[in-house]
C-alpha positions as CSV (number, residue, x, y, z in Angstrom):
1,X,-21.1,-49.0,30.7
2,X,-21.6,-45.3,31.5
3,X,-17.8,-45.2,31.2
4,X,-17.8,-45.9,27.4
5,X,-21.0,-43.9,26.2
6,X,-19.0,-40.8,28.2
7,X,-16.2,-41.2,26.7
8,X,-17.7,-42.0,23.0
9,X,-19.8,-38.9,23.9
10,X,-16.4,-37.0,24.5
11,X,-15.1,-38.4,21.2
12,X,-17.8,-37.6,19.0
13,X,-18.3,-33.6,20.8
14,X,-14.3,-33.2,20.3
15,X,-14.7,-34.6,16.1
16,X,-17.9,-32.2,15.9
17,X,-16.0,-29.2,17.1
18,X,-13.0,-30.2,15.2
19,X,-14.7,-30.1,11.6
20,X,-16.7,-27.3,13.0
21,X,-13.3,-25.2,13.7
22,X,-11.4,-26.0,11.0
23,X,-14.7,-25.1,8.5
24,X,-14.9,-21.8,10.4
25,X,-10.8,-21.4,9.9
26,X,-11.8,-21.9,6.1
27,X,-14.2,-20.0,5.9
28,X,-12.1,-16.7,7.4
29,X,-8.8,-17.7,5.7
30,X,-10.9,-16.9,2.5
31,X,-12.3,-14.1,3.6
32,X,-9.1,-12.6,4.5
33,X,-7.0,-13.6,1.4
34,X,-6.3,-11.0,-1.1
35,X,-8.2,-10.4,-3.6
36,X,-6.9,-12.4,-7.5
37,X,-7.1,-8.7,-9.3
38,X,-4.2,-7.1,-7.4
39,X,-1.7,-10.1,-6.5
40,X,-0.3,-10.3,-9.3
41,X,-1.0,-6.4,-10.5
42,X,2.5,-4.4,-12.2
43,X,1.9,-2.2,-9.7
44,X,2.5,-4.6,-6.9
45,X,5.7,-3.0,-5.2
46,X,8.3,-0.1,-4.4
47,X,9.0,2.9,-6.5
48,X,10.9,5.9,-6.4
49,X,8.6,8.5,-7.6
50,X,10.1,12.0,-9.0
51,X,8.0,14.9,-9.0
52,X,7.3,16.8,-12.8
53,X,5.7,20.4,-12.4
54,X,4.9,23.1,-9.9
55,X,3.0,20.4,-7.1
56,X,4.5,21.6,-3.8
57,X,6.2,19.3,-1.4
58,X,5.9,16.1,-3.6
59,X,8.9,14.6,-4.6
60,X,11.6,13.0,-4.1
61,X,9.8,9.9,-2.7
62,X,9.5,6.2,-2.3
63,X,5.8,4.8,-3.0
64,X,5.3,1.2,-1.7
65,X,2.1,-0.3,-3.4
66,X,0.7,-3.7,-1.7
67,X,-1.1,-6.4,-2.7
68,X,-3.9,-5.7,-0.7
69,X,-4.6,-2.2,-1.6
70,X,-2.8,-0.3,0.2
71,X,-0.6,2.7,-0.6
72,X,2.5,4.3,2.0
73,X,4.1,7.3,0.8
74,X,7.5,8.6,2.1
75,X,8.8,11.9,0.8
76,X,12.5,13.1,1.7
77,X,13.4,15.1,4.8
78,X,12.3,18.7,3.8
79,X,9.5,18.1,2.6
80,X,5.8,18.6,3.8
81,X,4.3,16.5,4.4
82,X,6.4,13.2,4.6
83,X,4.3,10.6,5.1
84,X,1.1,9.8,2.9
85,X,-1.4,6.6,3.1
86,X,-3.9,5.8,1.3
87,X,-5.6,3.0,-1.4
88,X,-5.2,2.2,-4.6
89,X,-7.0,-0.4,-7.0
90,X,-6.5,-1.8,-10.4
91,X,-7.8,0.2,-13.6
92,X,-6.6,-2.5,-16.2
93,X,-3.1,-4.9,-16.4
94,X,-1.0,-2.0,-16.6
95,X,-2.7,0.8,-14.6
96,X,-4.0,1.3,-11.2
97,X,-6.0,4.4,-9.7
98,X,-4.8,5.8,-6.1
99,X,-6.0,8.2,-3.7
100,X,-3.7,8.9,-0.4
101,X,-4.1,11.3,2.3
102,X,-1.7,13.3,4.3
103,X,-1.7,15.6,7.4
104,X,0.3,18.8,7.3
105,X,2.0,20.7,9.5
106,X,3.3,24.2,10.7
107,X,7.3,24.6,11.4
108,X,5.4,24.6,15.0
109,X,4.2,21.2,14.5
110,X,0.9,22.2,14.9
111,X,-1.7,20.3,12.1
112,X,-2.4,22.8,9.5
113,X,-4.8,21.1,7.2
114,X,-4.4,17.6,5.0
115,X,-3.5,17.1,1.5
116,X,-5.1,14.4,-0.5
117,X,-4.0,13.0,-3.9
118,X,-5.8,11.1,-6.3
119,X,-4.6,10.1,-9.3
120,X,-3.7,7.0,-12.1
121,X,-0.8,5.3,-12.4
122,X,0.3,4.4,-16.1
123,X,2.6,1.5,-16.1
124,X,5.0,1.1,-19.4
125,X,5.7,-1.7,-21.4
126,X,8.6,-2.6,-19.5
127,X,7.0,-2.7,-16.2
128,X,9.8,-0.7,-14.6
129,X,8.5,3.0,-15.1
130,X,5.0,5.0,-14.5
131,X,3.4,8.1,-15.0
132,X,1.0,9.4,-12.5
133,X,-1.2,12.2,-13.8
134,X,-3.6,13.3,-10.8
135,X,-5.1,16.1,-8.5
136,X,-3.2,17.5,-5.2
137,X,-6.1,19.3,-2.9
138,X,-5.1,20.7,-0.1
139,X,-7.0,21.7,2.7
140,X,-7.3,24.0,5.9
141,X,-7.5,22.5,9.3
142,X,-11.2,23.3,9.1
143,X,-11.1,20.9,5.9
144,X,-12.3,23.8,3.6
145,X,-10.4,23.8,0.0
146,X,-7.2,26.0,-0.1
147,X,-6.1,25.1,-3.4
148,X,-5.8,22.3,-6.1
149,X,-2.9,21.7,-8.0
150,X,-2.2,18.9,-11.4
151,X,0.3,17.0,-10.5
152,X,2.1,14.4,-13.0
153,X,5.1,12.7,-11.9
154,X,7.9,9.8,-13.0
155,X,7.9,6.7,-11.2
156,X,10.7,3.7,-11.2
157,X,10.6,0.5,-9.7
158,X,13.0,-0.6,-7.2
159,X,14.4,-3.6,-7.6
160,X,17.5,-5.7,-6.0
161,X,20.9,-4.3,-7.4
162,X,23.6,-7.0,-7.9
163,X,26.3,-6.9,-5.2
164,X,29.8,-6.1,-7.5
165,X,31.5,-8.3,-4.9
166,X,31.3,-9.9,-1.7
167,X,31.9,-7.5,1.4
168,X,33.0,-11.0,3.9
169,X,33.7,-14.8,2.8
170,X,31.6,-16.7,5.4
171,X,34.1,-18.7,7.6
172,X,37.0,-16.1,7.0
């Protein structure tokens, strides 16, 4: 008889901490999703962004924008600095507001300051193209203001270029 009610004990603590864990699991996996306003957003993706104006050290580069809010920056070789990271958000269907950060360096390598960037993101009616009008500080490894420049710029979607024809036939 203590053999059952054991293993009917067993049983019934193994169901509890079943619907315990997988209401937990719930529970985070909703936590963790991202949020409805930018999964779907036109600014969801990967850009090549050309620089307009005087803003040092800017342009060419290739903005990714992700779902979840966050922003990578990767300027061409030559340019400081080359990698930026930062957030952006949603300002309406077509338009999203950014700020990314960057840390500069000498030819030495040594950190000379950061440069932060915050700006809007103006997507066109064809979804394919921005404009980002915005402010470039840049600051002293002390973090005291050096300068601030306006910045606009050109952005343009990357997307998946037809293949004109196929490098291998599989099983040739």
């Amino acid at each position: 008889m203590v053999g059952k009610r054991a293993g009917f004990l067993i049983l019934a603590v193994a169901a509890f901490a079943a619907i315990l864990i997988a209401s937990v699991g719930l529970g985070t996996a909703a936590q963790e999703e991202t949020p409805a306003s930018t999964n779907a957003h036109a600014m969801v993706g990967t850009w090549f962004v050309g620089q307009q104006g005087d803003a040092p050290g800017l342009g060419p580069t290739l903005a990714t924008f992700f779902a979840d809010g966050n922003v990578l920056i990767y300027a061409a070789a030559g340019t400081r600095p080359v990698s930026w990271q930062g957030v952006w958000i949603p300002d309406g269907p077509r338009a999203a507001t950014f700020t990314i950060v960057a840390a500069n360096v000498d030819q030495t390598g040594a950190f000379a300051g950061n440069a932060t960037l915050t700006g809007t993101n103006v997507i066109d009616d064809t979804g394919d193209r921005y404009t980002t009008t915005g402010l470039l500080t840049l600051r002293d490894p002390a973090g005291q203001v050096v300068s601030t420049i306006d910045v606009v710029a050109i952005g343009s979607r990357v997307v998946v270029a037809p293949i004109a024809s196929p490098i291998a036939t599989p099983g040739a």
